[in-house]
C-alpha positions in Angstrom: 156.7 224.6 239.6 153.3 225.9 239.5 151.5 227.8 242.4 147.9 227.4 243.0 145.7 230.0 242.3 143.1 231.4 245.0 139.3 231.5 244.2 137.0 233.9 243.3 134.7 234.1 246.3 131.0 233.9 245.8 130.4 236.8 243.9 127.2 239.2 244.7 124.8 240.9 242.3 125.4 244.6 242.0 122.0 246.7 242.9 120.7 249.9 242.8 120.2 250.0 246.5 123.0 248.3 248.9 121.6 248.8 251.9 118.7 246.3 250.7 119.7 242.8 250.9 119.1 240.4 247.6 116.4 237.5 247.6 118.1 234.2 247.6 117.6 231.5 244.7 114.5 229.3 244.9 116.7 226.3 244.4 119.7 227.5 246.8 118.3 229.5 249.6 122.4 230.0 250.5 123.1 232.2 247.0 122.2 235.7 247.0 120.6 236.6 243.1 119.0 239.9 241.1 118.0 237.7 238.1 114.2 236.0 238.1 112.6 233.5 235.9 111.0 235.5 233.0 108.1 232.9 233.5 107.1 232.4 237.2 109.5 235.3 238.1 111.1 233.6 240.9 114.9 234.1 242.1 117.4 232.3 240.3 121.4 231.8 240.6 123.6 231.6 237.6 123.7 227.7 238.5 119.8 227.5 237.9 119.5 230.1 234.8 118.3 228.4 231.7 118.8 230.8 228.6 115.7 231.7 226.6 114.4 233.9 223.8 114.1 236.8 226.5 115.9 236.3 229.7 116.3 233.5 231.8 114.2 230.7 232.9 114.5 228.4 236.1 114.3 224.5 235.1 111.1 223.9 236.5 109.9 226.6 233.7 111.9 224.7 231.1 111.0 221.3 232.1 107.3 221.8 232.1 107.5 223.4 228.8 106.3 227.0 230.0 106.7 229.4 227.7 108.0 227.2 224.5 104.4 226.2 223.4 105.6 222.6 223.3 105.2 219.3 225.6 107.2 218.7 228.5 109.5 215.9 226.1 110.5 218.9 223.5 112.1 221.0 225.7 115.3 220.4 227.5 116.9 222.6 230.2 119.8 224.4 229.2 122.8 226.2 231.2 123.8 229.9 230.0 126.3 228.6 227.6 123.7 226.2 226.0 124.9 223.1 227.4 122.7 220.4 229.0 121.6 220.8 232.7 122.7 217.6 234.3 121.3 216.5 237.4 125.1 216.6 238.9 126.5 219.8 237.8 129.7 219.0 239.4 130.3 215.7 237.9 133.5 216.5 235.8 135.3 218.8 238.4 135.0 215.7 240.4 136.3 213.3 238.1 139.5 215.8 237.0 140.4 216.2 241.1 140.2 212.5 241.2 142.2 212.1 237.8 144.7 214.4 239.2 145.1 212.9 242.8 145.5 209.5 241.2 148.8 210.8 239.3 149.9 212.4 242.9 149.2 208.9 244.3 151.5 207.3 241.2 154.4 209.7 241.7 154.3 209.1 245.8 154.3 205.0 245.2 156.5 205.4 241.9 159.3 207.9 242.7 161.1 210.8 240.6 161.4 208.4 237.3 157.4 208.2 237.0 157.5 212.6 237.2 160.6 212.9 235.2 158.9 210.5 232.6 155.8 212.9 232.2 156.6 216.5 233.6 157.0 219.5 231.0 160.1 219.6 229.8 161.6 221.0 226.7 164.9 219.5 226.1 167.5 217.7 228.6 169.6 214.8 229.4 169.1 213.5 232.7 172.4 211.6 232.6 175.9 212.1 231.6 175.0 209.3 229.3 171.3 209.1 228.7 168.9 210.0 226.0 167.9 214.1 225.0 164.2 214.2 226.6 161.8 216.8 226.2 158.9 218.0 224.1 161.5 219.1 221.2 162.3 215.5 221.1 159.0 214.1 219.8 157.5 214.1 223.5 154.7 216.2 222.6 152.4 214.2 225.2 154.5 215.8 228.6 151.8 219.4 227.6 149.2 217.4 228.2 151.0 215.1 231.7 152.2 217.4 233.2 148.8 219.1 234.0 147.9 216.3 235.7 151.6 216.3 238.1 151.9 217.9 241.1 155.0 218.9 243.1 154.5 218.6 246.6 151.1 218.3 249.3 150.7 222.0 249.7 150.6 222.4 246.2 148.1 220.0 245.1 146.2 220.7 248.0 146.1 224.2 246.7 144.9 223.6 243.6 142.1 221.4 244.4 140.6 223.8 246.6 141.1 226.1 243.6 139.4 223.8 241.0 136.5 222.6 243.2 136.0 226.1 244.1 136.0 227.8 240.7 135.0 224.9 238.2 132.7 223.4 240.2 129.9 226.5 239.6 131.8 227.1 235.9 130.6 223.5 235.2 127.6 224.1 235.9 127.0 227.5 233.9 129.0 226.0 230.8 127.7 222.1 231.2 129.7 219.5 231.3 131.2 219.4 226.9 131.9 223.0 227.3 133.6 223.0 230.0 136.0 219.9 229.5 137.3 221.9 226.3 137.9 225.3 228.7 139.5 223.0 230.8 141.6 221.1 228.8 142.6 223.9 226.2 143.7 226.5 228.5 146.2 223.9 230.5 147.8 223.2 227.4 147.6 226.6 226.4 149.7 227.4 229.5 151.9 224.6 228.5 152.7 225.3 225.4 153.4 229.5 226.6 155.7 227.4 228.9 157.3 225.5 226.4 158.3 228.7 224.2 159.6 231.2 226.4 161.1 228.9 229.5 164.0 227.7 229.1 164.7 224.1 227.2 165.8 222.8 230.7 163.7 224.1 233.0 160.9 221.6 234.5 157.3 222.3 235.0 154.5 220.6 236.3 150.6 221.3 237.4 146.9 222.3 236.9 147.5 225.8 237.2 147.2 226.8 233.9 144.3 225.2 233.5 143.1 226.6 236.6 143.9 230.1 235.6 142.1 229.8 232.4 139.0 228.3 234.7 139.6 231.9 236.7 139.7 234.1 233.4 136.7 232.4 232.5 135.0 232.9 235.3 135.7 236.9 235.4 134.0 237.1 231.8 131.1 235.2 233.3 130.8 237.8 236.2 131.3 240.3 234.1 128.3 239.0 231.4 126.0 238.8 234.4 126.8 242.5 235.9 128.3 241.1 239.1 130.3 242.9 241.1 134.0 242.8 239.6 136.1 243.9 242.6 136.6 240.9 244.6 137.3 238.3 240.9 139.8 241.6 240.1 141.3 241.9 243.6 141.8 238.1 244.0 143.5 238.4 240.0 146.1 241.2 241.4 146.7 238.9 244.5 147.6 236.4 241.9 149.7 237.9 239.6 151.7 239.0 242.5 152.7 235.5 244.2 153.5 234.5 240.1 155.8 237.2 239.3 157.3 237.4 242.8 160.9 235.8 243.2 161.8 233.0 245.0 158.5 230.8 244.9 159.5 229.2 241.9 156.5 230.0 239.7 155.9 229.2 236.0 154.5 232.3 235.3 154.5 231.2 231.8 152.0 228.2 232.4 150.0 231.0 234.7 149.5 233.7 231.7 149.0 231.3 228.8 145.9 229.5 230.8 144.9 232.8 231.7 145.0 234.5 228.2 143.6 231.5 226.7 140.8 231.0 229.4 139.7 234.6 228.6 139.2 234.2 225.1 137.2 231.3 225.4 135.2 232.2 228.3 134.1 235.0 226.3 133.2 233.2 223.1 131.0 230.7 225.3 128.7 233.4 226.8 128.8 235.8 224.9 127.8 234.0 221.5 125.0 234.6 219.5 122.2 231.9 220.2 121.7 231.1 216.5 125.8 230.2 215.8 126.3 229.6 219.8 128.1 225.9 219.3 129.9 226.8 216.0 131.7 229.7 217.8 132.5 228.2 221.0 133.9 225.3 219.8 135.7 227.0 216.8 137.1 229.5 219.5 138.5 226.4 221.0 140.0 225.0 217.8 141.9 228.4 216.9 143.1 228.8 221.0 144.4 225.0 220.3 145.9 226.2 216.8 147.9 228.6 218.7 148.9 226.0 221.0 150.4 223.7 218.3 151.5 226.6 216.6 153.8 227.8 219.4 154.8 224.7 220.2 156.2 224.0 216.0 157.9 227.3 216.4 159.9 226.6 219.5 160.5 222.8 218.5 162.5 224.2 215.1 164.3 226.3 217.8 165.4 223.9 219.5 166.3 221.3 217.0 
């Protein structure tokens, strides 16, 4: 069974004098920034940077048209990643916790049959009698379930907190598109890491792998915006620790696959050029998601 990851906390701008406190964002007078509007040159956080041709701009900036040489209507605020600015930036972390404490509520009212229906599994009878279940079985949709099922309270409390903390300000430096295929690829990349290596038998269940790939992410994005590193690396270690340690019963496979696979992602969506941004981000996605059905061909000829 999965274990929640921590979260990152709220990372601080590195500067060439520490004893000097940062200005806080215009917009969020609680967040701590070095980057300014390349326009009116006021503070900005990450969650208010619009990418332009030089720098960043804040929304105001964007929205008036400053700086484009075109009416208010031809310019449209944009996050870091190039996605839209939305006026809820947290609108899809909030709809996945709801998604996934309406399956906890289902297995609670339901029972074991409802979780043994859609957990990862890769191949087993559940009765003396009964059918072979599993993935290798033509069950390809339990990669995708069993991100959504959850094993006990503490652990979907866990990774709640964990995914409100670290996708909700993700979301909002992606936008929404973006960050529903980071999301959604690097669970089923843990899944499918799961499926290979684990054996045939052997349950899993929860959004940890997509979480993880959510915390990879978010180092890359860190590291693109020269924050400090120590505290995303430390809480990383911390991490890996409580994954590989014995006796919490930890797919460590669904843990490194969302990582692995969040990194590679994360890094195509900031760090692509501006003029092939969406064609490389999403084509990142696609080959991650080759790899995904990939692995999981290869280990369903294993096992079959």
């Amino acid at each position: 069974m999965d274990q929640a990851p921590g979260s990152p906390q709220g990372p601080r701008d590195q500067g060439p004098q520490d004893a000097q406190s940062l200005p806080t964002c215009y917009r969020h007078p609680d967040r701590e920034t070095g980057i300014r509007c390349t326009r009116c040159e006021r503070p900005i956080c990450p969650e208010c940077m619009v990418s332009a041709s030089v720098g960043f701009q804040c929304p105001e900036c964007v929205r008036n048209g400053s700086g484009t040489g075109h009416s208010p209507t031809a310019s449209q605020p944009r996050t870091l990643a190039g996605g839209t600015i939305t006026a809820d930036p947290r609108l899809v972390t909030k709809v996945l916790i709801g998604i996934n404490l309406a399956f906890f509520l289902v297995q609670l009212s339901v029972g074991d049959r409802f979780t043994d229906r859609f957990e990862l599994i890769g191949q087993a009878a559940f009765s003396a009698y009964g059918p072979i279940e599993g993935v290798a079985e033509g069950q390809w949709y339990r990669l995708l379930t069993a991100m959504f099922l959850h094993g006990s309270y503490i652990h979907i409390m866990f990774n709640m907190l964990s995914l409100w903390w670290i996708g909700g300000p993700l979301e909002a430096a992606l936008g929404r598109a973006r960050y529903i295929a980071l999301y959604v690829v690097s669970g089923l990349a843990g899944s499918a890491l799961s499926y290979l290596l684990a054996a045939p038998n052997q349950p899993s269940l929860g959004a940890s792998g997509a979480i993880f790939g959510l915390f990879g992410a978010t180092a890359v994005l860190m590291r693109r915006l020269n924050y400090d590193m120590r505290p995303v690396i430390a809480l990383l270690a911390i991490n890996l620790v409580f994954t590989f340690s014995p006796g919490f019963n930890i797919a460590w496979q669904a843990h490194i696959g969302g990582l692995v696979g969040g990194v590679v992602m994360g890094y195509a969506m900031v760090h692509a050029p501006r003029e092939r941004r969406a064609l490389i981000q999403y084509g990142v996605c696609a080959l991650v998601l080759a790899a995904v059905v990939i692995a999981t061909l290869v280990r369903t000829v294993q096992l079959t």
